[in-house]
HTML snippet that shows the backbone in 3Dmol.js (N, CA, C, O; Angstrom):
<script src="https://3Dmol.org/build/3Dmol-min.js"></script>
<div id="view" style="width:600px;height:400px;position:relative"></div>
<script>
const pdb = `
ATOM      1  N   UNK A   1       5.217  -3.288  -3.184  1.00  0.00           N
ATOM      2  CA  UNK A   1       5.632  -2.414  -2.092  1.00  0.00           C
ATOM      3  C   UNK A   1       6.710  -1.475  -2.618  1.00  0.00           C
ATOM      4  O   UNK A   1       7.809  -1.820  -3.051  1.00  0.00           O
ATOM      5  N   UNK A   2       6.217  -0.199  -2.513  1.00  0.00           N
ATOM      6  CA  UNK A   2       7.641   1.222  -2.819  1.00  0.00           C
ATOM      7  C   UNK A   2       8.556   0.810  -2.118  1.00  0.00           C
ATOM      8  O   UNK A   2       8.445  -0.167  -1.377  1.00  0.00           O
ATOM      9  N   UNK A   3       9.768   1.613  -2.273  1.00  0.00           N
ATOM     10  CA  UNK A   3      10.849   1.730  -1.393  1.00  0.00           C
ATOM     11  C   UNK A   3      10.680   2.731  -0.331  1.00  0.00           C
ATOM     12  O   UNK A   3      11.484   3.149   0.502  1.00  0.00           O
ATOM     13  N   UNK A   4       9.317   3.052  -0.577  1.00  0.00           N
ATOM     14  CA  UNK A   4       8.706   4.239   0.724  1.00  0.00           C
ATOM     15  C   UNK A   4       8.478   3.207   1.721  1.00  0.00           C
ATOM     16  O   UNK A   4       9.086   3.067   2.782  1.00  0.00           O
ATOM     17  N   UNK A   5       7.456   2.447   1.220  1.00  0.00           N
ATOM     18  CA  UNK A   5       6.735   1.234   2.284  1.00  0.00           C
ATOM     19  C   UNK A   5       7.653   0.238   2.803  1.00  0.00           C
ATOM     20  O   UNK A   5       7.312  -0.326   3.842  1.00  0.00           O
ATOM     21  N   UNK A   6       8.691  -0.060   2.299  1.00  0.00           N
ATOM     22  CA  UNK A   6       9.685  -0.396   2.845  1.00  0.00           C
ATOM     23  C   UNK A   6      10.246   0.222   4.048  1.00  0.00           C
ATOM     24  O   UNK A   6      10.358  -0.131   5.222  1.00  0.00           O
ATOM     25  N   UNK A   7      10.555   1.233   3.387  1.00  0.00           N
ATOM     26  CA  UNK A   7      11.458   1.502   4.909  1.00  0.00           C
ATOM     27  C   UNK A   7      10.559   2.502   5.875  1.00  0.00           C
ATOM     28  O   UNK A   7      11.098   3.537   6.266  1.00  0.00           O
ATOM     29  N   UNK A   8       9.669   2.311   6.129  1.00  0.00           N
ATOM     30  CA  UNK A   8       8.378   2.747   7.115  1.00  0.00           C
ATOM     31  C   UNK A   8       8.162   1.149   7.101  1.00  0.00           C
ATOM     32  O   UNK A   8       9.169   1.036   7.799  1.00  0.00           O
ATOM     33  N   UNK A   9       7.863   0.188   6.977  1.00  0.00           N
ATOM     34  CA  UNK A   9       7.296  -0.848   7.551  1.00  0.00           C
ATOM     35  C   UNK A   9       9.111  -1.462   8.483  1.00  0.00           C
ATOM     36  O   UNK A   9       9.313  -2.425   9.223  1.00  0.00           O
ATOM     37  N   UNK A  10       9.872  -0.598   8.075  1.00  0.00           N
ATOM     38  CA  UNK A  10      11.402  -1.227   8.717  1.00  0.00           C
ATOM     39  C   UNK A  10      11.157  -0.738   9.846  1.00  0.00           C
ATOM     40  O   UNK A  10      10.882  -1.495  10.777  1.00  0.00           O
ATOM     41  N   UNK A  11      11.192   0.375   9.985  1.00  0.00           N
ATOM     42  CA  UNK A  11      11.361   1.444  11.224  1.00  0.00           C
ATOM     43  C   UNK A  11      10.664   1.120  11.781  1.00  0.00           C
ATOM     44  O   UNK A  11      11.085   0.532  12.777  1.00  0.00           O
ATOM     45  N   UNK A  12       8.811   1.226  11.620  1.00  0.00           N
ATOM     46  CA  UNK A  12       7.767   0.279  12.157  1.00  0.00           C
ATOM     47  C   UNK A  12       8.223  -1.030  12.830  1.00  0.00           C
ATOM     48  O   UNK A  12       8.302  -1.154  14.053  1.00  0.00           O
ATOM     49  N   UNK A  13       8.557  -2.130  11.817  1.00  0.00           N
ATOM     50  CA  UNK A  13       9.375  -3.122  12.749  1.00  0.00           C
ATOM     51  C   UNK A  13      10.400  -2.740  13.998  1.00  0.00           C
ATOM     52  O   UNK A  13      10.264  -3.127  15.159  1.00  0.00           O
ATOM     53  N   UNK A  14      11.106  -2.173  13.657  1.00  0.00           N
ATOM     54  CA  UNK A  14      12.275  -2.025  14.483  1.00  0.00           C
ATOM     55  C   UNK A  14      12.356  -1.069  15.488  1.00  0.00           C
ATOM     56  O   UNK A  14      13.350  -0.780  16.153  1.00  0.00           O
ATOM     57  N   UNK A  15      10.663  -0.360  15.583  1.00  0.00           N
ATOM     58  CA  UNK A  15      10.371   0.543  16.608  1.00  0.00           C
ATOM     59  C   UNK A  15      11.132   1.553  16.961  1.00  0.00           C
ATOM     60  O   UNK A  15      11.416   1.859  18.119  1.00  0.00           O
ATOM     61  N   UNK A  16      11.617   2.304  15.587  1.00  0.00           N
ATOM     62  CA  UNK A  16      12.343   3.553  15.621  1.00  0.00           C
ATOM     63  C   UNK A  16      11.129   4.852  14.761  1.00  0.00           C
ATOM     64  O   UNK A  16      10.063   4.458  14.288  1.00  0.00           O
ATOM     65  N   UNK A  17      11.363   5.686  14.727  1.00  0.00           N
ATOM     66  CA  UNK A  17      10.635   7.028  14.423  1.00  0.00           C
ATOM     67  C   UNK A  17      11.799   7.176  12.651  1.00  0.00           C
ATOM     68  O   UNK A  17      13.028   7.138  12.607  1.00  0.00           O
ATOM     69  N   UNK A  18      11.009   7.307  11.679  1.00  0.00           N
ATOM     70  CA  UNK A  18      11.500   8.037  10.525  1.00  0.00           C
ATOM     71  C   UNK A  18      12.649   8.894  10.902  1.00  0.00           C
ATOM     72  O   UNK A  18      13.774   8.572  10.517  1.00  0.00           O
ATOM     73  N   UNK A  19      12.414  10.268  11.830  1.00  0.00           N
ATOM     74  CA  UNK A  19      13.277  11.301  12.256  1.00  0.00           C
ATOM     75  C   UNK A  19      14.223  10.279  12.676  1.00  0.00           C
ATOM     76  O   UNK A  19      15.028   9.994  11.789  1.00  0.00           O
ATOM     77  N   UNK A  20      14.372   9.598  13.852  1.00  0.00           N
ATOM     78  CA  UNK A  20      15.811   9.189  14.446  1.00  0.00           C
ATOM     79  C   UNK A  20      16.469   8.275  13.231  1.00  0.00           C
ATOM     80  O   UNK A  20      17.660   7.970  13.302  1.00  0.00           O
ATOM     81  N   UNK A  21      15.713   7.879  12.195  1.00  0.00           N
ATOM     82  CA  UNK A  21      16.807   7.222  11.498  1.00  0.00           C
ATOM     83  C   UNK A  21      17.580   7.970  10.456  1.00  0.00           C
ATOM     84  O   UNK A  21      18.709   7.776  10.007  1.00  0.00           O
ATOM     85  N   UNK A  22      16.477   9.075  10.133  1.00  0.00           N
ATOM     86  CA  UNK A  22      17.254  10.329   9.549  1.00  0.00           C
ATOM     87  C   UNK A  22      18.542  10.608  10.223  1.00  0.00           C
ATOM     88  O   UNK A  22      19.652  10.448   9.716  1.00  0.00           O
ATOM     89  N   UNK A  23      18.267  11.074  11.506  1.00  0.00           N
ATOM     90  CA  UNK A  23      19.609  11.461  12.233  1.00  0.00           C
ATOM     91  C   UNK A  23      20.272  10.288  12.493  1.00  0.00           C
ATOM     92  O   UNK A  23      21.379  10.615  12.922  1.00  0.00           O
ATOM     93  N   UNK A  24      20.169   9.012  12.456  1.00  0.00           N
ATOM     94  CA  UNK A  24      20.839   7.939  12.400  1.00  0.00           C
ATOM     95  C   UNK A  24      22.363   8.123  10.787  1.00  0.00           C
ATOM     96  O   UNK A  24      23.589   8.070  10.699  1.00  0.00           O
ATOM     97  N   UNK A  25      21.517   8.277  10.139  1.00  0.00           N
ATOM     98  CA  UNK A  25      22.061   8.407   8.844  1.00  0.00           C
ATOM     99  C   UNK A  25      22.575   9.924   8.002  1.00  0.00           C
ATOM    100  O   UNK A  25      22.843  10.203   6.834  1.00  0.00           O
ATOM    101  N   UNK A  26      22.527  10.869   9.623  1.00  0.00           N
ATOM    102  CA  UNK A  26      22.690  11.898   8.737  1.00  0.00           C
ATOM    103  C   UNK A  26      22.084  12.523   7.384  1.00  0.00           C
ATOM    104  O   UNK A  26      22.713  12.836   6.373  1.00  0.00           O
ATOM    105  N   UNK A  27      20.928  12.608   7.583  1.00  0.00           N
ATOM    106  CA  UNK A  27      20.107  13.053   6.798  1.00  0.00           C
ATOM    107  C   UNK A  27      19.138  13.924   7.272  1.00  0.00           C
ATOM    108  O   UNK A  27      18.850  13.549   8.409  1.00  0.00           O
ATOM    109  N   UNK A  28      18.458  14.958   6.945  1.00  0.00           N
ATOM    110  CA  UNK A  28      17.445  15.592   7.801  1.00  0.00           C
ATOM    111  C   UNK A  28      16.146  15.157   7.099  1.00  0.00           C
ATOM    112  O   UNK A  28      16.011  14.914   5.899  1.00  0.00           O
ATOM    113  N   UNK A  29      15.044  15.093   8.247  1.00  0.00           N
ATOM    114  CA  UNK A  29      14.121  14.362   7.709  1.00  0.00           C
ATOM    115  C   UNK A  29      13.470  14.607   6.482  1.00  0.00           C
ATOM    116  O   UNK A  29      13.167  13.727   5.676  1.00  0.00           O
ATOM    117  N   UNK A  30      13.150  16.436   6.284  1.00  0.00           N
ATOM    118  CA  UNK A  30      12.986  17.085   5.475  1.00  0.00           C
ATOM    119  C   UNK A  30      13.262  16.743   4.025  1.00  0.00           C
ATOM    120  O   UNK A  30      12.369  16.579   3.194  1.00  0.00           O
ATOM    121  N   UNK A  31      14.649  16.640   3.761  1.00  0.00           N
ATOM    122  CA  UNK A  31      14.861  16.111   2.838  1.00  0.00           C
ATOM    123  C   UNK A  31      14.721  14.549   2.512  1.00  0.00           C
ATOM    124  O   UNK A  31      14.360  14.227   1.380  1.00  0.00           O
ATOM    125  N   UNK A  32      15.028  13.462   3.579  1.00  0.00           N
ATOM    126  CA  UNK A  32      14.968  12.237   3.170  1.00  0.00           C
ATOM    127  C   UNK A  32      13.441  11.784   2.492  1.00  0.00           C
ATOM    128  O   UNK A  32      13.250  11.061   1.515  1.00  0.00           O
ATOM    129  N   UNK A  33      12.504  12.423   3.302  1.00  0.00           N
ATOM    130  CA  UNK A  33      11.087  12.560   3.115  1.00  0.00           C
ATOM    131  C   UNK A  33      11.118  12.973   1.464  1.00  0.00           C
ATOM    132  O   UNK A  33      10.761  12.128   0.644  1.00  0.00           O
ATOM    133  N   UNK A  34      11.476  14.050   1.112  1.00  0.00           N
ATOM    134  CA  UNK A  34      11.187  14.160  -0.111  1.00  0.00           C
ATOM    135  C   UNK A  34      11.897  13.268  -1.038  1.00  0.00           C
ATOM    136  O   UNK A  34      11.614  13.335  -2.234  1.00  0.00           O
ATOM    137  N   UNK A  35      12.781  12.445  -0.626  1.00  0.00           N
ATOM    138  CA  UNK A  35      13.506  11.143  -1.717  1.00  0.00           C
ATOM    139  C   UNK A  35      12.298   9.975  -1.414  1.00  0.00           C
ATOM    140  O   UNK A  35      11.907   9.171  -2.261  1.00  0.00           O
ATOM    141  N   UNK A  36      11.749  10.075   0.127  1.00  0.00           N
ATOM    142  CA  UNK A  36      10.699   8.925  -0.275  1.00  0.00           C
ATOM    143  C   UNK A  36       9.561   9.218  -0.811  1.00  0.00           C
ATOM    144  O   UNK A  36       8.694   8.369  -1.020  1.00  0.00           O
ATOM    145  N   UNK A  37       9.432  10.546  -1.111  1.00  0.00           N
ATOM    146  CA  UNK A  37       7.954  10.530  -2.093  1.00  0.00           C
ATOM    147  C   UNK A  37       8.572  10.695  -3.826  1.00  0.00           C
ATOM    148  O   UNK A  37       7.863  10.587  -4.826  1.00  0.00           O
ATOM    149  N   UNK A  38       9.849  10.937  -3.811  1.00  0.00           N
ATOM    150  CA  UNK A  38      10.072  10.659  -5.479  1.00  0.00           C
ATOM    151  C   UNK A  38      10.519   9.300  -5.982  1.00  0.00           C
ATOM    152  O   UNK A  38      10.721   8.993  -7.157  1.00  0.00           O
ATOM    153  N   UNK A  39      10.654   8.466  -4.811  1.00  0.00           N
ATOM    154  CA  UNK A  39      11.486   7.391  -5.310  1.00  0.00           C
ATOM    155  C   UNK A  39      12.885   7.178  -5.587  1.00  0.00           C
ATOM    156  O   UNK A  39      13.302   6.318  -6.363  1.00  0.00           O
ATOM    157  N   UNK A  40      13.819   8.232  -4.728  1.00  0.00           N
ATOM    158  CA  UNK A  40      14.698   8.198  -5.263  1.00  0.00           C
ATOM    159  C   UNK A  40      15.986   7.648  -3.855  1.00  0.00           C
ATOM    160  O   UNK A  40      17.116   8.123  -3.745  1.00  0.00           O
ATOM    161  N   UNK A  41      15.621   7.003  -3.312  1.00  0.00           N
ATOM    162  CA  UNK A  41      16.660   6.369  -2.050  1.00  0.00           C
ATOM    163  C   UNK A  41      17.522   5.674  -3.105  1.00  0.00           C
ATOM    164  O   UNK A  41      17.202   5.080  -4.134  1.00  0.00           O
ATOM    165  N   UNK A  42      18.813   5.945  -2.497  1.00  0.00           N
ATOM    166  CA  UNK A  42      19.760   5.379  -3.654  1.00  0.00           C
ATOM    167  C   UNK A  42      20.117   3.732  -2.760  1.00  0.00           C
ATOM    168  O   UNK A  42      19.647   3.387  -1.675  1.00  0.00           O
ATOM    169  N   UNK A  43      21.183   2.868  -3.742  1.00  0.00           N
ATOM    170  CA  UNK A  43      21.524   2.074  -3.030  1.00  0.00           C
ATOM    171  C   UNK A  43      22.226   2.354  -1.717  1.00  0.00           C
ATOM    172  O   UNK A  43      21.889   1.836  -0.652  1.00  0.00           O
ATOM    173  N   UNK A  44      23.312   3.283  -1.879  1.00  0.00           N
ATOM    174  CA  UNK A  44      24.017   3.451  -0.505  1.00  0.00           C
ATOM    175  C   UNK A  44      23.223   3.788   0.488  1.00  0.00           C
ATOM    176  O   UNK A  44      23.428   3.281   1.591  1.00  0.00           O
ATOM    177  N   UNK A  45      22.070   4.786   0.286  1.00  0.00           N
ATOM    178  CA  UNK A  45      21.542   5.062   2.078  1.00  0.00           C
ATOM    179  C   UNK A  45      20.878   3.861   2.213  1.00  0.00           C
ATOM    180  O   UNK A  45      21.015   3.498   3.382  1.00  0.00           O
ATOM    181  N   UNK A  46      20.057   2.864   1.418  1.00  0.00           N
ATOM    182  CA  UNK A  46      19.403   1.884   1.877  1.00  0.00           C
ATOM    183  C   UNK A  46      20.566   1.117   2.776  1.00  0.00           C
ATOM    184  O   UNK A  46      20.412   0.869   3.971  1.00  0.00           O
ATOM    185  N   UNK A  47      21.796   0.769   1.989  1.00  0.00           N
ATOM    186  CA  UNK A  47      23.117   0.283   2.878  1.00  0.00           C
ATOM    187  C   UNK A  47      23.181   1.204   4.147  1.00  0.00           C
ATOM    188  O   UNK A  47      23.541   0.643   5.182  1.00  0.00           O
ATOM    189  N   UNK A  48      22.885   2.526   4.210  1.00  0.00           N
ATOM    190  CA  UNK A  48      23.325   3.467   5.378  1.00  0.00           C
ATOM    191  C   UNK A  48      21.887   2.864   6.330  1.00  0.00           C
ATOM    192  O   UNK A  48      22.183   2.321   7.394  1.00  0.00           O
ATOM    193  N   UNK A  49      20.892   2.919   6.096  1.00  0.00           N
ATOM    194  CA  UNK A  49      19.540   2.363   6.951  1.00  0.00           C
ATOM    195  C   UNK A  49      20.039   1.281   7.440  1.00  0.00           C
ATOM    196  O   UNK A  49      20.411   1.157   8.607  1.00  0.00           O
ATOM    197  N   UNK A  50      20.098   0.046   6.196  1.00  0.00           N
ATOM    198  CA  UNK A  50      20.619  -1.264   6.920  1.00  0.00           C
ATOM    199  C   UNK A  50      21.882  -1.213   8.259  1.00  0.00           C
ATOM    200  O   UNK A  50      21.819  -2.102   9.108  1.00  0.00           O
ATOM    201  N   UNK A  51      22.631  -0.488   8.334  1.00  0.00           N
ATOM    202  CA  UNK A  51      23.530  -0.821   8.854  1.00  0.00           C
ATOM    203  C   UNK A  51      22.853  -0.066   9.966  1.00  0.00           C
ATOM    204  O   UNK A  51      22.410  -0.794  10.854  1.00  0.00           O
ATOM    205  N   UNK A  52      22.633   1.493  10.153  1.00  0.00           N
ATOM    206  CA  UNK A  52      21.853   1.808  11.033  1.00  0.00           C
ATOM    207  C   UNK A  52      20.634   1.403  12.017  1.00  0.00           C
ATOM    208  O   UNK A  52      20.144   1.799  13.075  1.00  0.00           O
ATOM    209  N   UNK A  53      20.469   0.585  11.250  1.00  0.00           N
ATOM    210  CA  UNK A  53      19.723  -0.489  11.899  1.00  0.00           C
ATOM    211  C   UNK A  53      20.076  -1.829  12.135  1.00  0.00           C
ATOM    212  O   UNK A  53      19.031  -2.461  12.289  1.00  0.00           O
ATOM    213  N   UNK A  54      21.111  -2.594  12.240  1.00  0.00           N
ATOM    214  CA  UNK A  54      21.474  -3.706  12.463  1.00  0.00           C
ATOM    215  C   UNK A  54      20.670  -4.997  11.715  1.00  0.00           C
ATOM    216  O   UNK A  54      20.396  -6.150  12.046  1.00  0.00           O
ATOM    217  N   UNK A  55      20.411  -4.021  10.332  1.00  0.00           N
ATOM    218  CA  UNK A  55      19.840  -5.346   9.534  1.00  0.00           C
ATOM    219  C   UNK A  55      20.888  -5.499   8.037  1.00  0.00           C
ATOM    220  O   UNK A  55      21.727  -4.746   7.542  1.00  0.00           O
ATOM    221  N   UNK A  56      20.288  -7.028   7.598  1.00  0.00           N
ATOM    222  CA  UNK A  56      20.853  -6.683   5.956  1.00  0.00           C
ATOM    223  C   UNK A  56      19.828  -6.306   4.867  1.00  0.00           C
ATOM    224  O   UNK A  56      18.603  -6.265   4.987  1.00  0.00           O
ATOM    225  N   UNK A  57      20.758  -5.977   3.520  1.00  0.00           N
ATOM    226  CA  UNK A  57      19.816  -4.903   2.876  1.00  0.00           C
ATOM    227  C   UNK A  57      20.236  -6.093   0.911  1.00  0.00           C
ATOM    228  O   UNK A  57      21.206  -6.280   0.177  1.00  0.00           O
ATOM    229  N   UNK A  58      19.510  -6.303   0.939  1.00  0.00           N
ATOM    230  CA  UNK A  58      20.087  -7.056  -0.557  1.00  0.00           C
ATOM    231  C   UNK A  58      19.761  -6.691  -1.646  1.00  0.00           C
ATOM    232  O   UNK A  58      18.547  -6.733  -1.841  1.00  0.00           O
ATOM    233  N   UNK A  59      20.662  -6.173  -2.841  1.00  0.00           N
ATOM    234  CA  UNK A  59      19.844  -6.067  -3.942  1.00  0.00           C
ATOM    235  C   UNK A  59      20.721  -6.929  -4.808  1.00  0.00           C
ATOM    236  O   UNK A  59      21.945  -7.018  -4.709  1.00  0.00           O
ATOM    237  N   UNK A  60      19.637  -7.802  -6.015  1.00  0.00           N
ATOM    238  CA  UNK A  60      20.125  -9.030  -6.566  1.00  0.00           C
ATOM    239  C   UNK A  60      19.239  -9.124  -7.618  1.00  0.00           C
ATOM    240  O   UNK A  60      18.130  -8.600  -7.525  1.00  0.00           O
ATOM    241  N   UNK A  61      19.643  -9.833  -8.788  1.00  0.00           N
ATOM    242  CA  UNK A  61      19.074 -10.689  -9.591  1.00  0.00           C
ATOM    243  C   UNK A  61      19.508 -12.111  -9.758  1.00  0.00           C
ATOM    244  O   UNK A  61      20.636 -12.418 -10.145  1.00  0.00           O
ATOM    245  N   UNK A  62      18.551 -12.979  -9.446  1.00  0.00           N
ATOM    246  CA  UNK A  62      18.570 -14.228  -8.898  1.00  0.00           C
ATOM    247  C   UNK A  62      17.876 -14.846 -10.603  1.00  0.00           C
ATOM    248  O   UNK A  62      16.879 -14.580 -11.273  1.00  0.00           O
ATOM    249  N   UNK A  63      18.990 -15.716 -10.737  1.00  0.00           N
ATOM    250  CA  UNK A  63      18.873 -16.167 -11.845  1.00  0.00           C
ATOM    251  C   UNK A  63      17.948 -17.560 -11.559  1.00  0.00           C
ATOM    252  O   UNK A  63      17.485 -17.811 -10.446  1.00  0.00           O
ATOM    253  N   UNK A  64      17.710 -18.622 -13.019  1.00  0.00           N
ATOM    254  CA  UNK A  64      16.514 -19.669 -12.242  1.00  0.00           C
ATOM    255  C   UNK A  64      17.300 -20.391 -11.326  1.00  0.00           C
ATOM    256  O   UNK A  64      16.721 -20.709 -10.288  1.00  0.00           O
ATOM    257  N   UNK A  65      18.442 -20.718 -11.448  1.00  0.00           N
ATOM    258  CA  UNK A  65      19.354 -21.859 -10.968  1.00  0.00           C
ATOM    259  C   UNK A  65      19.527 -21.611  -9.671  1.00  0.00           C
ATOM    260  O   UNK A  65      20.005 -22.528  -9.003  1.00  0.00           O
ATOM    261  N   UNK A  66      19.094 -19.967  -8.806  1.00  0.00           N
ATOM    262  CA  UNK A  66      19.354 -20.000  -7.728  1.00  0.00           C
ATOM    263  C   UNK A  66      20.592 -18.761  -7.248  1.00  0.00           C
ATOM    264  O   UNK A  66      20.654 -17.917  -6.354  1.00  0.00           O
ATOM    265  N   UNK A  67      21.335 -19.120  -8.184  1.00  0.00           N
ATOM    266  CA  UNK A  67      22.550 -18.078  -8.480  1.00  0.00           C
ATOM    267  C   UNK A  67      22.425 -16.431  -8.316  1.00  0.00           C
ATOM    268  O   UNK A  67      21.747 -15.880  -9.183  1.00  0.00           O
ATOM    269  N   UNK A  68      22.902 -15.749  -7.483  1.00  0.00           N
ATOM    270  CA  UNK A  68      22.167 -14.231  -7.020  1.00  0.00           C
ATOM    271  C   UNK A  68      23.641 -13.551  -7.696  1.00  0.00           C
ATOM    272  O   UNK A  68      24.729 -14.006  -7.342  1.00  0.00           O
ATOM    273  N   UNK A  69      23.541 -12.438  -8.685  1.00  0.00           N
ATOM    274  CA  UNK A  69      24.150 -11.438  -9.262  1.00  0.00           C
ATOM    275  C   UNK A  69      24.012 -10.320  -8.565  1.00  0.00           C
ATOM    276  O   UNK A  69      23.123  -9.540  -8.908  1.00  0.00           O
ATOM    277  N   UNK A  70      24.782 -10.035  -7.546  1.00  0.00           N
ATOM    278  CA  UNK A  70      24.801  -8.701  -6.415  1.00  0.00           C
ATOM    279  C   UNK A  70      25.208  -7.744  -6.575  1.00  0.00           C
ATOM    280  O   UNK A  70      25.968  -8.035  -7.500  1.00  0.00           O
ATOM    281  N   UNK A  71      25.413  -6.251  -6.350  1.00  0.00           N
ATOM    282  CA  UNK A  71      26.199  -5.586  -6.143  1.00  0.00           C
ATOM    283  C   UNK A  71      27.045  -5.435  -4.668  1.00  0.00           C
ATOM    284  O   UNK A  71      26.639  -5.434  -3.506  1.00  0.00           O
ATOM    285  N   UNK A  72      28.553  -5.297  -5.314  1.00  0.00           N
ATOM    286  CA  UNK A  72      29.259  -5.212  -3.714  1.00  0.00           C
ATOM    287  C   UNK A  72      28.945  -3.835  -3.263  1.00  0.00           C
ATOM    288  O   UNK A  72      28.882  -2.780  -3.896  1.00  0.00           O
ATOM    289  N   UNK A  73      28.775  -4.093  -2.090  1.00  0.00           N
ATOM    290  CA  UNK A  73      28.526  -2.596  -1.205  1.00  0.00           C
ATOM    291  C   UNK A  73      29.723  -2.346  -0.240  1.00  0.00           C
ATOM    292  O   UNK A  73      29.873  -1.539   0.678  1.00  0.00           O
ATOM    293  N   UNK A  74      30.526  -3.320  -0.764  1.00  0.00           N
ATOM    294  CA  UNK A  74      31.837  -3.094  -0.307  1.00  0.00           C
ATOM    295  C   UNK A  74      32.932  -2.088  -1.073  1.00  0.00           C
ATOM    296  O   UNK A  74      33.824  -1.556  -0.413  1.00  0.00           O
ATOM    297  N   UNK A  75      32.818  -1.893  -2.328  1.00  0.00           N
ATOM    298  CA  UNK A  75      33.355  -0.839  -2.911  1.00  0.00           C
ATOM    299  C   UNK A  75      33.467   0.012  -2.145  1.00  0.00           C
ATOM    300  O   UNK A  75      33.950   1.091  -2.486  1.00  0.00           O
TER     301      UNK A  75
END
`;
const viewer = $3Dmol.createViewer("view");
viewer.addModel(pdb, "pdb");
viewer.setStyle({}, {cartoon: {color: "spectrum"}});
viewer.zoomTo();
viewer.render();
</script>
C-alpha cells in the first residue's frame, strides 16, 4: 500500500473528503494531490493528517525483540 492509499483509505475510513483534510491541514488540494502522486508526503503532514484527524500516525523500525526505534514528532 502507497502512502497515497493510505491516506484515501484514512479519509475513506473516517468519512471525510481529501479537500476538507487539505483545508484541515492547510494545504490546497491542488498541491497536496500532486505530493500524493509523487510520493512525497513528508513525515510532518502525515503527523499534521494524524492529528487532524484524531488518529495516531507511527513511523518505526521494530527490531526482532519487539523494541520500536521511533522518531519523536515531538521535536
Amino acid at each position: 500500500m502507497t502512502t497515497s492509499d493510505m491516506i484515501r483509505t484514512l479519509c475513506e475510513k473516517q468519512n471525510i473528503s481529501l479537500a476538507k483534510l487539505c483545508r484541515r491541514i492547510d494545504q490546497t488540494p491542488q498541491n497536496f494531490n500532486k505530493k500524493l502522486k509523487r510520493g512525497t508526503v513528508s513525515f510532518e503532514e502525515m503527523m499534521a493528517i494524524a492529528k487532524a484527524l484524531e488518529v495516531e500516525y507511527e513511523q518505526a523500525f521494530v527490531l526482532p525483540n519487539g523494541e520500536k526505534i521511533c522518531l519523536n514528532h515531538n521535536d
